[in-house]
N, CA, C and O of each residue as an XYZ file, in Angstrom:
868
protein
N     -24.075      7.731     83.266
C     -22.918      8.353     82.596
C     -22.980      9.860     82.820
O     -24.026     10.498     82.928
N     -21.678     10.386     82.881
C     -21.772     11.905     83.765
C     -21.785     12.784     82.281
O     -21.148     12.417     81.293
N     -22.399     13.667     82.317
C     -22.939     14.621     81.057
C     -21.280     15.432     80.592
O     -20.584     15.550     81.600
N     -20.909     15.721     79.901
C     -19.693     16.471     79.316
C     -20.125     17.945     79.141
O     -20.901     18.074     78.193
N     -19.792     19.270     79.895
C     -19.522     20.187     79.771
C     -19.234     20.507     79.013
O     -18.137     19.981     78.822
N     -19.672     21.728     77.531
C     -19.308     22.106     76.181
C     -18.411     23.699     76.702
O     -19.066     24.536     77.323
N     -17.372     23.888     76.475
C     -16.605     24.454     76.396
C     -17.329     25.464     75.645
O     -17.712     24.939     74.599
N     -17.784     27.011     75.732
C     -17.707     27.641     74.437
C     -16.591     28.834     73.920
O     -15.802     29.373     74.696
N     -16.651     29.048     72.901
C     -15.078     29.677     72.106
C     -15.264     31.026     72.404
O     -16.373     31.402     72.024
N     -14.492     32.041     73.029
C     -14.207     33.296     73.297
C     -14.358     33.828     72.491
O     -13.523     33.749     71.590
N     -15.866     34.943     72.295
C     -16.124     35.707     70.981
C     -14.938     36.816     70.729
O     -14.394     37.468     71.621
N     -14.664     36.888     69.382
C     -13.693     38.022     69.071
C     -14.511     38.894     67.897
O     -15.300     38.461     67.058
N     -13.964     40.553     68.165
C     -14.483     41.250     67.567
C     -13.886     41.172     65.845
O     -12.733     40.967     65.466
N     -15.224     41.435     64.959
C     -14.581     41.287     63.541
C     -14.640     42.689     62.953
O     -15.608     43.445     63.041
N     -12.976     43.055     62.074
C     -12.715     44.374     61.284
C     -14.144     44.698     60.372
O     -14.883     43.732     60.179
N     -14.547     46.031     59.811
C     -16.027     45.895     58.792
C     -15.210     44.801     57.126
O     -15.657     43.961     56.345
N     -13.883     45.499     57.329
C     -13.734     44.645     55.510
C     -13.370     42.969     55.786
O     -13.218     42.230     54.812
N     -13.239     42.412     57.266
C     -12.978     41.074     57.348
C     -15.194     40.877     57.433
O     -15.707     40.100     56.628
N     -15.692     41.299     57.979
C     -17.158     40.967     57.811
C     -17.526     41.415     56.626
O     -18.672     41.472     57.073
N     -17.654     41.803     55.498
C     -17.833     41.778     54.242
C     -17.286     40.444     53.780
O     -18.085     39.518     53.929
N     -16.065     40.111     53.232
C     -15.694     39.108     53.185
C     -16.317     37.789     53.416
O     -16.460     36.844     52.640
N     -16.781     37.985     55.112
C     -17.609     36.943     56.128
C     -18.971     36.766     54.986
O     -19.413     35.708     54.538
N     -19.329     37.826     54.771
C     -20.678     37.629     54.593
C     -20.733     37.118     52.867
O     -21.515     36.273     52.432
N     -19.624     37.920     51.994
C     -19.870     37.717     50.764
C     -19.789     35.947     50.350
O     -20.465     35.350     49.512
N     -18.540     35.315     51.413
C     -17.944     33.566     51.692
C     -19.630     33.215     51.736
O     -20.246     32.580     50.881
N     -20.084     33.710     52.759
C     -21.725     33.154     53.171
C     -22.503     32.793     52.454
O     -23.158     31.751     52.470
N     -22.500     33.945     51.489
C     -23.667     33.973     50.443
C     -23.614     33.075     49.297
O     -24.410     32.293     48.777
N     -22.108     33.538     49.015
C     -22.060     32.327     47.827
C     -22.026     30.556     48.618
O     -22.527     29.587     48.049
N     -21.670     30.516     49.320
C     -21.490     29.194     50.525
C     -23.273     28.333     50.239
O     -23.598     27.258     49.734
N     -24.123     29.575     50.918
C     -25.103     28.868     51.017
C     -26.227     28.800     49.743
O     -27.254     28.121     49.713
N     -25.706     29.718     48.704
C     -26.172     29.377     47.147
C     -26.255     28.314     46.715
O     -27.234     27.722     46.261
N     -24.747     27.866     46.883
C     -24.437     26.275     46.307
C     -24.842     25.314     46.936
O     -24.825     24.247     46.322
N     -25.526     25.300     48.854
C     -26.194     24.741     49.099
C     -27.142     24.646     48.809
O     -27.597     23.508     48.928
N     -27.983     25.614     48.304
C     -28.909     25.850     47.910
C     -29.848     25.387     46.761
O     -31.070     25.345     46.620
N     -28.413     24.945     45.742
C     -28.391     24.703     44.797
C     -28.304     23.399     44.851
O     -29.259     22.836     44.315
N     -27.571     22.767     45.265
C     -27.518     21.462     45.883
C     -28.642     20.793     46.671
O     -28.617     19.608     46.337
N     -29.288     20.926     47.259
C     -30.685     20.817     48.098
C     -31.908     20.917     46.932
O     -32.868     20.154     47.037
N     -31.845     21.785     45.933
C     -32.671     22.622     44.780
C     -32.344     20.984     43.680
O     -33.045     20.146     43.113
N     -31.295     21.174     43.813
C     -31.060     19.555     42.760
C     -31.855     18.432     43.362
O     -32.809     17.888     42.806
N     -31.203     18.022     44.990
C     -31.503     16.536     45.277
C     -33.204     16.680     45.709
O     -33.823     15.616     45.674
N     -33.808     17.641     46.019
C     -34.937     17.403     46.397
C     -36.264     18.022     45.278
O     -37.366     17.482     45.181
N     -35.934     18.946     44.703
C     -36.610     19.024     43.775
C     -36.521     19.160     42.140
O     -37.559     19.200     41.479
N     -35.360     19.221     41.587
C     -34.793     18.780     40.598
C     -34.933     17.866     40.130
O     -35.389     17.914     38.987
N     -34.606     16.427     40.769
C     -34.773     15.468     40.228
C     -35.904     14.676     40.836
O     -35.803     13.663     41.529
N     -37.045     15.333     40.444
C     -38.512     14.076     40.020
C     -38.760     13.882     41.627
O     -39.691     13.081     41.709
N     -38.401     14.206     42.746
C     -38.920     13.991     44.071
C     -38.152     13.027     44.507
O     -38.227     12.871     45.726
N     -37.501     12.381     44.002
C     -36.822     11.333     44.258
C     -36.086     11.289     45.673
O     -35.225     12.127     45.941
N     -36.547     10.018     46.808
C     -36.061     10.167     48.080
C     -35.746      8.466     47.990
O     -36.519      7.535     47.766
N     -34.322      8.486     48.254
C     -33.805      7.506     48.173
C     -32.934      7.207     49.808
O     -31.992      7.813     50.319
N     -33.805      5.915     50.328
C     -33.683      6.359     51.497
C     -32.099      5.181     51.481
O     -31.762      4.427     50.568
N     -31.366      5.419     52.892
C     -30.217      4.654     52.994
C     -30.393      3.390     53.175
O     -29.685      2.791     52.367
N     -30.743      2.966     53.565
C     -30.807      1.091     52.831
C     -31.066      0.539     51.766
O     -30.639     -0.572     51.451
N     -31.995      1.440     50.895
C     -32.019      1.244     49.518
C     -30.531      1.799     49.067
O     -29.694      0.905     48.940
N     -30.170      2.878     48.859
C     -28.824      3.459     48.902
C     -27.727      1.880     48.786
O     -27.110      1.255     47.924
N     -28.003      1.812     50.215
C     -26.844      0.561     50.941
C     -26.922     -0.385     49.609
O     -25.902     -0.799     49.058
N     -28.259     -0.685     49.147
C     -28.575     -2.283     48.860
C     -28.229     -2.067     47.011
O     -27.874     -2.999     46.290
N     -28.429     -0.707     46.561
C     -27.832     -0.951     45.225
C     -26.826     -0.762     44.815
O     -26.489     -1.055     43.668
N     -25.859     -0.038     45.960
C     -24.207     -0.158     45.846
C     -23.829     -1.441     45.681
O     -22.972     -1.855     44.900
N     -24.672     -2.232     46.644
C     -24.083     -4.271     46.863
C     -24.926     -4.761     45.095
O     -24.315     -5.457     44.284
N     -25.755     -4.448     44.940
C     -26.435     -4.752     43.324
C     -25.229     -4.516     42.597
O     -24.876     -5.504     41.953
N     -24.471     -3.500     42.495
C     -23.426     -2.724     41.663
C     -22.473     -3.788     41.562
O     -22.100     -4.239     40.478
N     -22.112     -4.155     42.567
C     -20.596     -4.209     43.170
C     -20.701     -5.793     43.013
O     -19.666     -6.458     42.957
N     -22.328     -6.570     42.921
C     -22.368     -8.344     42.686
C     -22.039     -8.157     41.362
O     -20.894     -8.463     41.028
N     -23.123     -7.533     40.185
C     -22.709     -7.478     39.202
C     -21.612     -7.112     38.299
O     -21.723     -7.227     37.079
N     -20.530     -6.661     38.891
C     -19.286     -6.653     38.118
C     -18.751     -7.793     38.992
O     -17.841     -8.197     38.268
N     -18.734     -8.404     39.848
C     -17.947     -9.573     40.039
C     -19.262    -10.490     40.802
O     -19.905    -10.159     41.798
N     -19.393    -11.630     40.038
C     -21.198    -12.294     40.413
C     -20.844    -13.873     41.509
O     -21.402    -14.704     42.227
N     -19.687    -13.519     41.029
C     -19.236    -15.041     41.776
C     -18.118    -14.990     42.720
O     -17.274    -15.843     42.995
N     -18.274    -13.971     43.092
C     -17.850    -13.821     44.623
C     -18.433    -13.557     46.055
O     -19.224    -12.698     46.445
N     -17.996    -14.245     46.501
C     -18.813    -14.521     48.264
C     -19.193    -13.739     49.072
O     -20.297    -13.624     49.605
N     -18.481    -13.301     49.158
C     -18.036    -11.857     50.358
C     -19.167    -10.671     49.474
O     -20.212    -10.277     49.991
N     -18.785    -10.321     48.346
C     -19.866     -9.392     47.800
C     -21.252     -9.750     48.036
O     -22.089     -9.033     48.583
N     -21.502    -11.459     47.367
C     -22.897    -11.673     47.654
C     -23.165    -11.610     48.964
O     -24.006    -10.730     49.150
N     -22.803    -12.199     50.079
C     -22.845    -12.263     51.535
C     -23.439    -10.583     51.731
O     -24.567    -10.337     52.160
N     -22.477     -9.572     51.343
C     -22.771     -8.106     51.659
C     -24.247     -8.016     51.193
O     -25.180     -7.647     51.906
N     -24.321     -8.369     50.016
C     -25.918     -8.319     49.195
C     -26.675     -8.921     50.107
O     -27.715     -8.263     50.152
N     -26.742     -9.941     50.974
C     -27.689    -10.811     51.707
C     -27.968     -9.637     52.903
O     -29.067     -9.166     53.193
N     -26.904     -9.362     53.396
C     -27.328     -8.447     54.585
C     -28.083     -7.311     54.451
O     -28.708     -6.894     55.425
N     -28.142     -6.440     52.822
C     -28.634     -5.630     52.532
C     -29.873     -5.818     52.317
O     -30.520     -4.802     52.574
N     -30.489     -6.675     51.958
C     -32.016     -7.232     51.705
C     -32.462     -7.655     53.128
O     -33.592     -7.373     53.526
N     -31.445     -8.429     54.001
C     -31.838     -8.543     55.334
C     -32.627     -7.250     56.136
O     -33.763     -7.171     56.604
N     -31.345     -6.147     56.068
C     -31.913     -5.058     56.379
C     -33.189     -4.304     56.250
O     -33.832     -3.527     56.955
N     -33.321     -4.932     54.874
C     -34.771     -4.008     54.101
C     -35.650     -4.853     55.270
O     -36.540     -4.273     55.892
N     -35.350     -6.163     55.497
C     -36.338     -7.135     56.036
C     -37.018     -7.867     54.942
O     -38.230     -8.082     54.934
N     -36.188     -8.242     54.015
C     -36.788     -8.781     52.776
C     -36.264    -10.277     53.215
O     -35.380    -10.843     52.571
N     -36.561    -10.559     53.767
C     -36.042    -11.920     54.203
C     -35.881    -13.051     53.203
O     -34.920    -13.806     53.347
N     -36.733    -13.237     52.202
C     -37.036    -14.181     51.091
C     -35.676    -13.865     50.155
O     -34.942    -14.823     49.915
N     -35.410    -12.867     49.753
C     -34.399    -12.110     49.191
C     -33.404    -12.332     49.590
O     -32.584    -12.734     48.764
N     -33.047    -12.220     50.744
C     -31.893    -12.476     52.003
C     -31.387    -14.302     51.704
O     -30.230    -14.611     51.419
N     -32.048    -14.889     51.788
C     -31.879    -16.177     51.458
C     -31.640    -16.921     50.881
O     -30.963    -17.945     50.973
N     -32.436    -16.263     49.901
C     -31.494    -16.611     48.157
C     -30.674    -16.637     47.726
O     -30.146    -17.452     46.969
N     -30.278    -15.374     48.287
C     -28.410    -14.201     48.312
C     -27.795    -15.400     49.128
O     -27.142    -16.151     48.403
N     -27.831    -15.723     50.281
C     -26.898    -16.147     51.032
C     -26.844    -17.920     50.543
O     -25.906    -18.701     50.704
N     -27.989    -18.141     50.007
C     -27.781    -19.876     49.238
C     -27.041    -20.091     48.091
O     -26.566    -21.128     47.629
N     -27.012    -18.505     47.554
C     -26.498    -18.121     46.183
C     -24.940    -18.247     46.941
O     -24.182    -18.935     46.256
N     -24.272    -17.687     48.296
C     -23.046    -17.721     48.649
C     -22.469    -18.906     49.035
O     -21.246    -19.050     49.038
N     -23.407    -19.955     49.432
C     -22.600    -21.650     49.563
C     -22.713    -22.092     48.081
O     -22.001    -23.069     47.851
N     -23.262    -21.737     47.244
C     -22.711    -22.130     45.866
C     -20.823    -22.263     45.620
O     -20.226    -23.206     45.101
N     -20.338    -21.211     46.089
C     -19.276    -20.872     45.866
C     -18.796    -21.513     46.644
O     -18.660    -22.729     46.506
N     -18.385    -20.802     47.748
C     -18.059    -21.183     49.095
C     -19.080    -21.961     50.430
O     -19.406    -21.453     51.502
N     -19.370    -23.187     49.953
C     -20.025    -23.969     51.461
C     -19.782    -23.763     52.907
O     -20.517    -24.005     53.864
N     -18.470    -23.214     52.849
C     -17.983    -23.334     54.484
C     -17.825    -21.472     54.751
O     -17.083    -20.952     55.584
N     -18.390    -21.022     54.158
C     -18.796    -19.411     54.632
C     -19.696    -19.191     55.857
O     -20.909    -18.982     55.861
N     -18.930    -19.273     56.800
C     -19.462    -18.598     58.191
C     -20.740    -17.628     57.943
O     -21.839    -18.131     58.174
N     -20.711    -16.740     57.645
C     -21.532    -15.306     57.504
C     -22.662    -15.654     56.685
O     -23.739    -15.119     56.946
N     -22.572    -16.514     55.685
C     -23.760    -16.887     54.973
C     -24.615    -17.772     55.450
O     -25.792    -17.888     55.109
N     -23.723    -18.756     56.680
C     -24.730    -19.707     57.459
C     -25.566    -19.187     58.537
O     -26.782    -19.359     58.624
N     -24.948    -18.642     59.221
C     -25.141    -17.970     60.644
C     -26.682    -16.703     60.085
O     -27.783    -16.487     60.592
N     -25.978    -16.147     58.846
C     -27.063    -14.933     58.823
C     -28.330    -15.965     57.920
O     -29.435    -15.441     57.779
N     -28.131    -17.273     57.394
C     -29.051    -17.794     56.964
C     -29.973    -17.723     58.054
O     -31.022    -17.080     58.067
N     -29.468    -18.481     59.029
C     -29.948    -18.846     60.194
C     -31.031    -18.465     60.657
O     -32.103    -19.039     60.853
N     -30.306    -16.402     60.984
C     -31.143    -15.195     61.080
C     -32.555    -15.214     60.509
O     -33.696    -15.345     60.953
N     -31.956    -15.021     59.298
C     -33.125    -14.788     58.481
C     -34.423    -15.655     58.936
O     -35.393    -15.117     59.470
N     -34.359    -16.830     58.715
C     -35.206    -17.919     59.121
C     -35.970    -17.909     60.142
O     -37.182    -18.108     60.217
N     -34.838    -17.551     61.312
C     -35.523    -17.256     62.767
C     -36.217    -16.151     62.622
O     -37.196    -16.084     63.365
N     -36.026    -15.176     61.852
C     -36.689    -13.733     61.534
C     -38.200    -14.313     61.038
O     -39.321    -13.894     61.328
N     -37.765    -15.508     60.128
C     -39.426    -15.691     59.336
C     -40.305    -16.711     60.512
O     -41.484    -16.973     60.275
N     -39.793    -17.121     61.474
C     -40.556    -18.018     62.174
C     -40.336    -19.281     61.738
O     -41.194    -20.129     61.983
N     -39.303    -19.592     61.107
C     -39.033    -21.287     60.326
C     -38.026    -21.648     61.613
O     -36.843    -21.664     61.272
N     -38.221    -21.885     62.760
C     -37.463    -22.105     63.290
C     -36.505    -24.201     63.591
O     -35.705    -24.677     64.396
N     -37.111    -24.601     62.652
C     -36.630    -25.596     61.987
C     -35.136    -25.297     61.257
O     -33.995    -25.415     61.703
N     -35.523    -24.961     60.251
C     -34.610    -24.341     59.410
C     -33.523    -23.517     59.527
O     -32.478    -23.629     58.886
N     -33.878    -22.359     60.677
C     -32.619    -21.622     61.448
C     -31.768    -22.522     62.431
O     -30.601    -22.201     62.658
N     -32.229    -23.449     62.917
C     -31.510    -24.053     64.040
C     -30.088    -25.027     62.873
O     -28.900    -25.277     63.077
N     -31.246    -25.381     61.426
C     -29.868    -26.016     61.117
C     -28.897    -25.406     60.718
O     -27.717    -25.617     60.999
N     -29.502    -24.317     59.784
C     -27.926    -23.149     59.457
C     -26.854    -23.007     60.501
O     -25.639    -23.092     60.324
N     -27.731    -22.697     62.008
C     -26.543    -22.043     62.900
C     -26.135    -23.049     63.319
O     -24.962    -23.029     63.690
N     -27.055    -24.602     63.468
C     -25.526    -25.470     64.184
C     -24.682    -25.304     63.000
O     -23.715    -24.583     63.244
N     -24.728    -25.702     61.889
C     -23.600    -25.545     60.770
C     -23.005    -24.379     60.567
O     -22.290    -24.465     59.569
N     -22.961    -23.127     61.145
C     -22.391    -21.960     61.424
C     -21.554    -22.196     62.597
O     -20.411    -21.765     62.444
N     -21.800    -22.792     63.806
C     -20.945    -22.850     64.454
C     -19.884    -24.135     64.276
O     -18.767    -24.120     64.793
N     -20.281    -25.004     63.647
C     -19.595    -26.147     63.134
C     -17.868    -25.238     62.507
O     -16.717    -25.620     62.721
N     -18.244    -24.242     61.878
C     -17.116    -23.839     61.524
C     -16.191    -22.553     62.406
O     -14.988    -22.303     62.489
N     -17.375    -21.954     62.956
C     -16.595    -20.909     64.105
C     -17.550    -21.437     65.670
O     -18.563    -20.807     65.974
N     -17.145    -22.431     66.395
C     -17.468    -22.798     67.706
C     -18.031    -21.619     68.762
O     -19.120    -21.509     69.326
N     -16.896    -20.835     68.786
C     -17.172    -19.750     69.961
C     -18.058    -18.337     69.490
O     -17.763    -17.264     70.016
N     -19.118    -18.412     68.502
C     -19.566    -17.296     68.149
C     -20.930    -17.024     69.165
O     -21.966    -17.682     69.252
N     -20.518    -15.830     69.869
C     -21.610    -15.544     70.792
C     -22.649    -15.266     70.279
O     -23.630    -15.793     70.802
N     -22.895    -14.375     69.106
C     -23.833    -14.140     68.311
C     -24.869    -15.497     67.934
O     -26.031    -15.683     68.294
N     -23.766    -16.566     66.865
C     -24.961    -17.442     66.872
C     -25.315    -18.488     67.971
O     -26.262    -19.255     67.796
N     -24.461    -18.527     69.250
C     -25.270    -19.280     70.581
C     -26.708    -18.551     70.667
O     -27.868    -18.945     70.545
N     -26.299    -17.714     70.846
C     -27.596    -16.326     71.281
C     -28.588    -16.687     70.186
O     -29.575    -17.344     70.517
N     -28.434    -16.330     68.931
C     -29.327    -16.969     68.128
C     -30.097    -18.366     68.288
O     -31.301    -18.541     68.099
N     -29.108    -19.366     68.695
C     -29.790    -20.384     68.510
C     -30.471    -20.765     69.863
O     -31.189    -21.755     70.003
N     -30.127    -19.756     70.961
C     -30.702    -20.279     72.293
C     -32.230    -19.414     72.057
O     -33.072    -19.729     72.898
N     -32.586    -18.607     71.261
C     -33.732    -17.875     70.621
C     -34.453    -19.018     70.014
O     -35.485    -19.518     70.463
N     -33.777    -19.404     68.892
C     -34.800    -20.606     68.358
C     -35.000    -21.812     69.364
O     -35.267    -22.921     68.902
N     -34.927    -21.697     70.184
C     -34.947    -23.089     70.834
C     -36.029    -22.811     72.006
O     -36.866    -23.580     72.479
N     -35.610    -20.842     72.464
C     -37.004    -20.639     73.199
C     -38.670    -20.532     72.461
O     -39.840    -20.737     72.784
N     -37.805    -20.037     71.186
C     -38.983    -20.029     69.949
C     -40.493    -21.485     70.107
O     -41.709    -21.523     69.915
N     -39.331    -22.504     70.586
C     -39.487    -24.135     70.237
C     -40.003    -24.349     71.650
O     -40.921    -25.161     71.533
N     -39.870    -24.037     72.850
C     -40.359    -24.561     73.942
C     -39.352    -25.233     74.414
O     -39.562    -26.076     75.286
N     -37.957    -24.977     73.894
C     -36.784    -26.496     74.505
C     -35.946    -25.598     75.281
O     -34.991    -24.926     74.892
N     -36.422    -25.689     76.368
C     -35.541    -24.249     77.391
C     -34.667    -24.912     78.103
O     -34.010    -24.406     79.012
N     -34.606    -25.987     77.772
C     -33.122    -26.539     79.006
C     -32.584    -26.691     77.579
O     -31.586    -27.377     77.800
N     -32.607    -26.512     76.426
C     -31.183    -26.480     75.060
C     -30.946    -24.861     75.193
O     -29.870    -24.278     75.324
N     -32.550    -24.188     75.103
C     -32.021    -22.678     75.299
C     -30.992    -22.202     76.027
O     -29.993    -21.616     75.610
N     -31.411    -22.608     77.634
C     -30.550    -22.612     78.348
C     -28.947    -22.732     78.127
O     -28.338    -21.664     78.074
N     -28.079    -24.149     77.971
C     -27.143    -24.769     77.574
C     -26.440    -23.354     76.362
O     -25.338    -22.809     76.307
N     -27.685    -23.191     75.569
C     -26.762    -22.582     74.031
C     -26.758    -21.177     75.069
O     -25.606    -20.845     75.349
N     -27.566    -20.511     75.536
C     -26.867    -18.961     75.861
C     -25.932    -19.217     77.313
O     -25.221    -18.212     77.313
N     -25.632    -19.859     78.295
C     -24.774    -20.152     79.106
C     -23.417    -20.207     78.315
O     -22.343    -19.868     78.812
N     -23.535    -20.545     77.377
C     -22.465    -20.739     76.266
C     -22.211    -19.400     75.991
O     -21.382    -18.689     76.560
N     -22.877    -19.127     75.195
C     -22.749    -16.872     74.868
C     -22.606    -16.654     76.133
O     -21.434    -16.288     76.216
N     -22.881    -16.648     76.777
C     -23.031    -15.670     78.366
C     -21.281    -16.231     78.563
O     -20.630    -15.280     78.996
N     -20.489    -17.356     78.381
C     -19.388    -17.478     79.301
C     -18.090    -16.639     77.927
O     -16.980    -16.261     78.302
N     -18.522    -16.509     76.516
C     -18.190    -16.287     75.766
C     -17.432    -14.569     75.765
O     -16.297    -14.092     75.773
N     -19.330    -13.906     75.747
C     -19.395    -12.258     76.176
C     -20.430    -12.201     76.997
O     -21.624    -12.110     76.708
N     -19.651    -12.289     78.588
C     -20.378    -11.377     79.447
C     -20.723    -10.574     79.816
O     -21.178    -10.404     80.947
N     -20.542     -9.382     78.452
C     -20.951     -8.043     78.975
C     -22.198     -7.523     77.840
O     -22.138     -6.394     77.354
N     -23.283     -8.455     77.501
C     -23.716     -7.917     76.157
C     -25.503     -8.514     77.166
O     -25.994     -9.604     77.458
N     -25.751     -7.611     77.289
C     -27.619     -7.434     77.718
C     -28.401     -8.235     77.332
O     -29.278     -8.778     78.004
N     -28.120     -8.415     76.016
C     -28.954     -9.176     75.490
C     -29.053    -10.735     75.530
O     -29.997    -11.509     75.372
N     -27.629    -10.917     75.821
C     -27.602    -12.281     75.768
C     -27.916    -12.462     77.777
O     -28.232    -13.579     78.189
N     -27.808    -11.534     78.573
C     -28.466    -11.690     79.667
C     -29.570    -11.807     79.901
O     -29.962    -12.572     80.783
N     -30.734    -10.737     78.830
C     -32.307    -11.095     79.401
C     -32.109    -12.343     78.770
O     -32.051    -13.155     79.694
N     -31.931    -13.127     77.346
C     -32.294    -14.266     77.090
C     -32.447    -15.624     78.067
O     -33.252    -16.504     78.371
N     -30.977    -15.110     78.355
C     -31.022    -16.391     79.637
C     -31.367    -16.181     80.714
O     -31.214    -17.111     81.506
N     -31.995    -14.858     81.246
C     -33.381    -14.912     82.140
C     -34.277    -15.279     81.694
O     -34.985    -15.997     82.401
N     -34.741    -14.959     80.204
C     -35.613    -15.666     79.799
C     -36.479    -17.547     80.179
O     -37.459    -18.177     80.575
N     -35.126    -17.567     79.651
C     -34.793    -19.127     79.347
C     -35.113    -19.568     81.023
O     -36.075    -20.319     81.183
N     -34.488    -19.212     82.034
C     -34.246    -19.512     83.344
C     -35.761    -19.448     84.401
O     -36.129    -19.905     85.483
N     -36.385    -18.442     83.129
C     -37.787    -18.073     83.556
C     -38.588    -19.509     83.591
O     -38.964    -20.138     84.580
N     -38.717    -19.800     82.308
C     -39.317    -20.721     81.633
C     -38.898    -21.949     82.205
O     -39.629    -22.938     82.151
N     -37.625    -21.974     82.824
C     -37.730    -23.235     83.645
C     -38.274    -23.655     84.927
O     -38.579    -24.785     85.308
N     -38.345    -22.380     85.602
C     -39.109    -22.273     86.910
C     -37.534    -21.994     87.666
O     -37.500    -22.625     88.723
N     -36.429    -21.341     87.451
C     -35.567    -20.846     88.261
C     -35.370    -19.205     88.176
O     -34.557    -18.412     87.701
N     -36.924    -19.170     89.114
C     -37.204    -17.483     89.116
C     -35.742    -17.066     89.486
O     -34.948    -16.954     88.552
N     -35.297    -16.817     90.807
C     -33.925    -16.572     91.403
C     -33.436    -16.220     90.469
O     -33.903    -15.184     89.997
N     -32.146    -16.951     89.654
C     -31.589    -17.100     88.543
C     -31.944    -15.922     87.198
O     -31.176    -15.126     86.657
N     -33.348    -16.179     86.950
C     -34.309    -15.052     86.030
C     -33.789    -13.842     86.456
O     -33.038    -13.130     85.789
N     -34.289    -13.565     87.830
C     -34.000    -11.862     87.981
C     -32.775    -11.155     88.489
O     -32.559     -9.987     88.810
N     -31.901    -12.458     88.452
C     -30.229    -11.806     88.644
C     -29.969    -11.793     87.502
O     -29.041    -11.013     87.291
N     -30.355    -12.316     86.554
C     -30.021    -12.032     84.613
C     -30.452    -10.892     84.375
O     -29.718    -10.033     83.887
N     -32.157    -10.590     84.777
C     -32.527     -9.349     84.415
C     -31.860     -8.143     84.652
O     -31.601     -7.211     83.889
N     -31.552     -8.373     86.202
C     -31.015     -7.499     86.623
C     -29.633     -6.560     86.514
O     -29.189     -5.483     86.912
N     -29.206     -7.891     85.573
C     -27.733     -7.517     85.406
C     -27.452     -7.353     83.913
O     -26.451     -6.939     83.329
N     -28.872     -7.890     83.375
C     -28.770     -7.092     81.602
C     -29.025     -5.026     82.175
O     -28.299     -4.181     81.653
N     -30.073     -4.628     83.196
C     -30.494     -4.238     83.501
C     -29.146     -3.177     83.814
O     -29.126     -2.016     83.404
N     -28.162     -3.735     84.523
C     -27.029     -2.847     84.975
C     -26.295     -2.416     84.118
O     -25.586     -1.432     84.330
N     -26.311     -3.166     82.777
C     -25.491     -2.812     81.697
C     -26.150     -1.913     80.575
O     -25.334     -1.626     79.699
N     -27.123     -1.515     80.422
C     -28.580     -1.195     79.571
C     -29.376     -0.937     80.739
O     -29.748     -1.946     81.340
N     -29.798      0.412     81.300
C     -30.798      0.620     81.974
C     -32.138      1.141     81.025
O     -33.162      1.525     81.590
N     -32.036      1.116     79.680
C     -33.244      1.728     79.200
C     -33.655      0.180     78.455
O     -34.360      0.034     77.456
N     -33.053     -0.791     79.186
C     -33.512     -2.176     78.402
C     -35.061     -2.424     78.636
O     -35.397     -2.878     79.729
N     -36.103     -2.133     77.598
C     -37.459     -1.716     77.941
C     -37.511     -3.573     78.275
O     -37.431     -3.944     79.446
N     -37.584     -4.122     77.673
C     -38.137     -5.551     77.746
C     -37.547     -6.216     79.129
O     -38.306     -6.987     79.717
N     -36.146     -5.952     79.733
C     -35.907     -6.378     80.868
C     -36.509     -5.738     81.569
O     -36.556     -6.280     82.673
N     -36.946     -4.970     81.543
C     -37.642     -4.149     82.788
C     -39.100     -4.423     83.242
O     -39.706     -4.284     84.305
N     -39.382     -4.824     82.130
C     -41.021     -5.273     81.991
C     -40.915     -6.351     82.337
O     -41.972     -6.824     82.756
N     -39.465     -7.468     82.372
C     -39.849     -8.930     82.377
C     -39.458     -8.645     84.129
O     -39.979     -9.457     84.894
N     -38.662     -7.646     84.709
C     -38.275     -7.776     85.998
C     -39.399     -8.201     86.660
O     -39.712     -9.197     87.312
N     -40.086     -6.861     86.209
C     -41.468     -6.153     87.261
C     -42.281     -7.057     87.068
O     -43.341     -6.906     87.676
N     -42.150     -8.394     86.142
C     -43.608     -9.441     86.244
C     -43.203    -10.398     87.061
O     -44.035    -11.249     87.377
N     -41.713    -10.494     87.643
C     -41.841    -11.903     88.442
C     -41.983    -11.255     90.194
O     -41.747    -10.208     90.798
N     -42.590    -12.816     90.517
C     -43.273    -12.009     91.679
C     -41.957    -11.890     92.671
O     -40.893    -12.495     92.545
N     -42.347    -10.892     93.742
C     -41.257    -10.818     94.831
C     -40.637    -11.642     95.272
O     -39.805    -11.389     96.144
């Protein structure tokens, strides 16, 4: 990608009573920053509240005034996802087929989660039942062609990301997979035109690059 040239702005000379002005705006300007910074960082008790915690007690807020709605809890699941609280994540999203059973987002990210914990039992059934309700989701093919390499079943791996791959062909990831997958079957060929072409789309793809350079010439 070609670098963008920064334009810079033609200095103009300033009157002495427009730089007074300049400077007096300044002072008080950066007081109140000052003051502001003086509050959030040492004012109140040290307190560093980082943004996913942030993220995750807005969704706390926002379940508890309405507890039995989907879409809120669903938001709550992703927020514990994030933390990587996975156990948490699961609950939230079992807590969302209470309501709604046929919630896409709560199956699919069940799924996640699962595959995240290594239950790869358990993820494979969420996401077939995730796609049961949305068929063409590249996301959970890709997912489930993961659990299946997870599993050693590389001709299903295969099948499920050929699926993502005809879905979105322009997403890297779902290309090394199915080099992956293509690896594992013994269709080197195949392997390093995937790599290669997650590779063209993502050149800082560290893991395709490493998987290029291991198959032999």
């Amino acid at each position: 990608m070609a670098e963008l040239s920064q334009q810079l702005p033609m200095q103009r000379t300033v009157k002495p009573i427009t730089g007074i002005i300049i400077i007096l705006v300044s002072v008080l300007f950066f007081s109140g920053v000052g003051v502001a910074i003086g509050k959030l960082f040492f004012w109140n008790n040290y307190q560093n509240v980082s943004r996913a915690d942030a993220i995750l007690a807005q969704n706390l807020e926002q379940v508890k005034a309405d507890p039995k709605n989907p879409n809120k809890l669903a938001n709550l699941g992703w927020a514990y996802f994030q933390k990587q609280d996975y156990e948490q994540a699961i609950a939230t999203y079992k807590e969302v087929l209470k309501y709604d059973n046929n919630h896409f987002t709560a199956k699919a990210n069940l799924g996640l989660s699962y595959l995240s914990m290594g239950k790869y039992d358990r993820a494979e059934d969420y996401l077939k039942q995730a796609l049961k309700i949305v068929p063409k989701s590249d996301l959970v093919h890709t997912n489930l062609g993961i659990v299946y390499i997870k599993k050693g079943q590389y001709k299903e791996a295969k099948q499920e990301l050929d699926l993502a791959y005809r879905i979105n062909p322009g997403s890297a990831d779902i290309l090394y997979y199915l080099g992956m997958a293509n690896e594992k079957l013994g269709n080197l060929a195949e392997a390093k035109y995937m790599y290669t072409e997650a590779l063209s789309l993502d050149p800082k793809f560290t893991k395709a690059t490493e998987a290029l350079a291991k198959l032999p010439n």
